[in-house]
C-alpha positions in Angstrom: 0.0 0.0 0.0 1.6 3.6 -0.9 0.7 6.8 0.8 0.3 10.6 -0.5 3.1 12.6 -0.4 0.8 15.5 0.1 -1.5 14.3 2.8 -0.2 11.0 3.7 -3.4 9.1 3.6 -3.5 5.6 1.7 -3.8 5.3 -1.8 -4.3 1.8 -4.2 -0.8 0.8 -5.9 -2.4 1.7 -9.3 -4.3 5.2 -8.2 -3.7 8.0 -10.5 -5.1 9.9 -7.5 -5.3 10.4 -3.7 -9.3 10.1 -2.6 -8.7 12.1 0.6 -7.2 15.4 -1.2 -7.2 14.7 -4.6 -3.5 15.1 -5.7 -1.4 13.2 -8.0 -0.8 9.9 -6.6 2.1 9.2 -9.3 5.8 10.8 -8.0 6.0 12.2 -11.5 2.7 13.5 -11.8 3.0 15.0 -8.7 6.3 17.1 -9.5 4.3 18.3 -12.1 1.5 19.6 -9.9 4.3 21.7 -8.5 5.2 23.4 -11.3 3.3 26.4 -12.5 3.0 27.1 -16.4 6.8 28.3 -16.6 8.1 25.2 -15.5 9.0 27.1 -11.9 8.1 24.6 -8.3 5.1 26.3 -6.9 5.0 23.8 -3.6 7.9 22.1 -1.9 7.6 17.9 -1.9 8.4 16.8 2.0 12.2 17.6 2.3 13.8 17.2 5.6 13.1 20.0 8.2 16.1 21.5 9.9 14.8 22.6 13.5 16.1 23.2 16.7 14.7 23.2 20.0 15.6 26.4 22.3 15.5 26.8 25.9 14.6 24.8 29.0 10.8 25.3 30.5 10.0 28.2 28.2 11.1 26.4 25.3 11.7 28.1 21.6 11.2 25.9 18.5 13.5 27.2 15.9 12.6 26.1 11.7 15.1 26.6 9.3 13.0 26.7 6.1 14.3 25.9 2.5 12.9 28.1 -0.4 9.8 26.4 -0.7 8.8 24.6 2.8 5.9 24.9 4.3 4.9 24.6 7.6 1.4 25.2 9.3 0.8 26.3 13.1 -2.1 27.4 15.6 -2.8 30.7 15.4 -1.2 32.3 18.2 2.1 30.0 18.5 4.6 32.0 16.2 7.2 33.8 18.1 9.4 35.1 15.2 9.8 34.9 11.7 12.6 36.2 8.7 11.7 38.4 6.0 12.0 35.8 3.4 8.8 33.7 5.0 5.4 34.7 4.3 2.3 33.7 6.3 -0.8 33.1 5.3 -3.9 33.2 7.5 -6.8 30.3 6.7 -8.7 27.4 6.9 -7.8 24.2 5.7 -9.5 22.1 2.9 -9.8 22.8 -0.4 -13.8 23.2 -0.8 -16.5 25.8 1.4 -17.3 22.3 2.8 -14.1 20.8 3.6 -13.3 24.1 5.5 -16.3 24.9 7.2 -15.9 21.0 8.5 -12.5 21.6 9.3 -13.2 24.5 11.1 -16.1 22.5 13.5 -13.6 20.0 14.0 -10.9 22.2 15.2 -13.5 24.3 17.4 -14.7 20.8 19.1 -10.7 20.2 20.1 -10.0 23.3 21.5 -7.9 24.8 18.6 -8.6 27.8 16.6 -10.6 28.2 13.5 -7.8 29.5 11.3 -4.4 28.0 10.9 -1.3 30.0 9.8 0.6 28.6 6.5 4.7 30.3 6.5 6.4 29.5 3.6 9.9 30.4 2.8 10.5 32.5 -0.7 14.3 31.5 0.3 16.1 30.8 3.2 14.4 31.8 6.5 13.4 30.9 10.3 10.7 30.7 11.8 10.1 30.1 15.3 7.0 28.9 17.8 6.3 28.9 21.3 3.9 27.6 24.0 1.9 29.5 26.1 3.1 28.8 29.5 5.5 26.7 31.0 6.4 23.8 29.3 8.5 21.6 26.9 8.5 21.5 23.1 8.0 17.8 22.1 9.2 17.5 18.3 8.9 13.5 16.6 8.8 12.5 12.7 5.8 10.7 11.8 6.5 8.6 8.7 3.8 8.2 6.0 0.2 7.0 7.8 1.5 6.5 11.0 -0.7 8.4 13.7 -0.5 9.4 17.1 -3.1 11.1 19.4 -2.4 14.3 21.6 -4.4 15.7 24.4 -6.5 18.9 23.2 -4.5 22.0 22.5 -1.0 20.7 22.7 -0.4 20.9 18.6 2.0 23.7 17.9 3.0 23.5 14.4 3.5 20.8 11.7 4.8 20.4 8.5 2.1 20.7 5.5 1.8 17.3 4.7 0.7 16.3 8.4 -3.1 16.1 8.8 -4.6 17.3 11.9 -7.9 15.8 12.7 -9.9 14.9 15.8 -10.0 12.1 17.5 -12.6 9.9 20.4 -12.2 7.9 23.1 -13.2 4.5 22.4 -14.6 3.8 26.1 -16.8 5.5 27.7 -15.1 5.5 31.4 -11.8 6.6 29.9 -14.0 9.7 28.2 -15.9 10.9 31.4 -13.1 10.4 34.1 -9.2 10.1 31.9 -8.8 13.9 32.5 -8.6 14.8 28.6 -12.6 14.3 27.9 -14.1 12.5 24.9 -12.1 14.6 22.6 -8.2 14.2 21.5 -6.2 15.2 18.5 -4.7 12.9 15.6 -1.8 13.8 14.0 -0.7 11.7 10.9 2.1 12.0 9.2 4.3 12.3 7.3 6.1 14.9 8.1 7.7 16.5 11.5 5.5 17.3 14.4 5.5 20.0 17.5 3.8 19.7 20.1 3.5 21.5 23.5 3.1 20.7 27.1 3.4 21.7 30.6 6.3 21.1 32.6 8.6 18.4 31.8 8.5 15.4 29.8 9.2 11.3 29.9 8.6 9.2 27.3 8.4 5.1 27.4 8.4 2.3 24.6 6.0 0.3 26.0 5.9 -3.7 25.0 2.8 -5.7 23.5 1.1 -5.9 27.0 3.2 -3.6 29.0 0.8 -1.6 31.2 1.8 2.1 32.5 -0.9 3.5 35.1 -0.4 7.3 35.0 -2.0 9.8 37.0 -4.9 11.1 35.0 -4.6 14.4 32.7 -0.9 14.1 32.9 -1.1 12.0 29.7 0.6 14.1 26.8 0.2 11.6 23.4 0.4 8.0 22.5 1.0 6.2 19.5 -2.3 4.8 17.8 -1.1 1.5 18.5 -1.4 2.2 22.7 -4.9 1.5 24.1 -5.8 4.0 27.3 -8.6 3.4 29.5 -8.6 4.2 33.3 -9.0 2.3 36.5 -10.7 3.1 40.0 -7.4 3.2 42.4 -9.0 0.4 44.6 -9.9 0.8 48.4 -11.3 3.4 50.3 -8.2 4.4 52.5 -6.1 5.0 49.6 -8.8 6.9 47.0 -9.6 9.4 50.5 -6.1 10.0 51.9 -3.7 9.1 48.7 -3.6 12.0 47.0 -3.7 11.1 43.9 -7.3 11.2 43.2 -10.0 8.1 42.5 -8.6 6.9 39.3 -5.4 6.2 37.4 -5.2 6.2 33.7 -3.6 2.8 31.9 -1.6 2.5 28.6 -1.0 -0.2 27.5 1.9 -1.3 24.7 3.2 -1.7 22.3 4.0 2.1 21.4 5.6 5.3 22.9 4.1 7.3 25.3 4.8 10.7 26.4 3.2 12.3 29.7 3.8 15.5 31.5 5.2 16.3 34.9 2.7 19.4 35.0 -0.9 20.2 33.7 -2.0 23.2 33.1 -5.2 22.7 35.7 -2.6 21.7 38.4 -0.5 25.2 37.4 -4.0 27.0 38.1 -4.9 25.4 40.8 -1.5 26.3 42.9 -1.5 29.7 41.9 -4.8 30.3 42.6 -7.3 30.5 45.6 -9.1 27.7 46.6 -12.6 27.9 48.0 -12.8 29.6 51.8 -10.4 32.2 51.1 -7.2 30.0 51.9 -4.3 29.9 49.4 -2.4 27.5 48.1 0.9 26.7 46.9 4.3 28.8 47.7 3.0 32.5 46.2 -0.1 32.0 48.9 2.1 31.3 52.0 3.9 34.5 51.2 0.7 36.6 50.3 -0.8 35.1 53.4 2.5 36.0 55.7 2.6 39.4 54.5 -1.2 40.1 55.4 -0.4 39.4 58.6 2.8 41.0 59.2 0.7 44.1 57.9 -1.6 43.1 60.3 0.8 43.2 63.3 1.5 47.1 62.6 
């Protein structure tokens, strides 16, 4: 079975075109759909992407585009960018359908409606951020290999990735997993970003090899992984265990990344809790001052 070099969905051996967007299936007719009537490239084929990855918790994703390469991002995400790349505001799909689709789908997972195209005119940079603390995850996915990513962690892509929404299979996973019914699929090929709070550890689990995590914590998975969640057994350790009344399990054979910090956690220790106490470092020393200006 072959794949799309534009879109990277299957194709028959003998298609003269892809079904999902429609291209030239053919590696010659395809070069030239890239050339405009002069005989000039007009869209890059998937070359290798040159990127580094700036920075420790407030990390930097740094492109190095070739004339021609595209990438695409959420709206928001770009830091920086050279002269030589323009950007392009829009939605993706190539009909009022596809787009208006594409736009529901991307509203449902959290995302923006419009994504931002930069491609290079020559060589240029382009860089992309997160927006608060975190860690820049970067992995190439090859042609029709997926994985899924918790909602709003996608930070940019090259074009030929397709980002589409994904369920949870089972129901308890959905309601109590900590990421909802809703994730994102990312297939490739191409090179993916993504971004998440605090740090990161990633395991290759084994066929079978199960991995009970604490729930939200849970960054992406490859499609291969199945993730459900589990009631932490016993009433002693669900009250006084701290760690809540479930655990989420992956289970191999795949990679799985999950985060030392979620974003709910950040908010909850920086903000007040209910009752007027504070929590978490900044509160102790809010709290002390009041009443050291108290004593006065």
């Amino acid at each position: 079975m072959a794949f799309c070099i534009f879109c990277g969905n299957q194709i028959g051996d003998d298609a003269k075109f892809c079904p999902g967007c429609g291209k030239p299936a053919t590696p010659a007719a395809a070069a030239a759909a890239m050339m405009n009537p002069f005989g000039e490239a007009t869209r890059a084929p998937l070359l290798p992407l040159e990127f580094t990855i700036h920075g420790d918790n407030l990390q930097v994703a740094r492109l190095k585009l070739k004339p021609g390469q595209e990438v695409f991002a959420e709206a928001g995400k770009m830091l920086y960018k050279t002269q030589t790349v323009q950007w392009e505001t829009k939605m993706q799909g190539d009909s009022i359908g596809q787009k208006l689709w594409g736009a529901l789908k991307r509203k449902v997972m959290g995302e923006s409606l419009f994504m931002t195209h930069f491609i290079a005119t020559a060589p240029g940079e382009v860089g992309f951020a997160g927006d608060y603390p975190g860690r820049i995850q970067a992995f190439e996915l090859p042609a029709g290999k997926s994985w899924l990513v918790q909602r709003d962690c996608f930070l940019a892509a090259q074009h030929t990735v397709q980002l589409n929404i994904a369920f949870v299979k089972k129901l308890g996973a959905g309601f109590l997993g900590g990421e909802g019914f809703i994730l994102e699929k990312l297939t490739g090929p191409g090179v993916v970003f993504i971004h998440a709070g605090g740090d990161h550890i990633e395991f290759d689990l084994a066929p079978g090899e199960l991995l009970q995590v604490d729930t939200g914590c849970i960054v992406g998975f490859e499609e291969s992984v199945s993730y459900d969640i589990q009631f932490v057994g016993g009433i002693k350790k669900a009250i006084f265990g701290g760690e809540g009344l479930f655990l989420a399990n992956v289970t191999g054979p795949g990679r799985v990344i999950i985060q030392s910090m979620t974003l709910d956690k950040l908010r909850r220790e920086l903000g007040p809790v209910s009752g007027g106490e504070e929590r978490g470092p900044l509160g102790a020393i809010g709290g002390l001052a009041g009443i050291l200006g108290s004593e006065d």
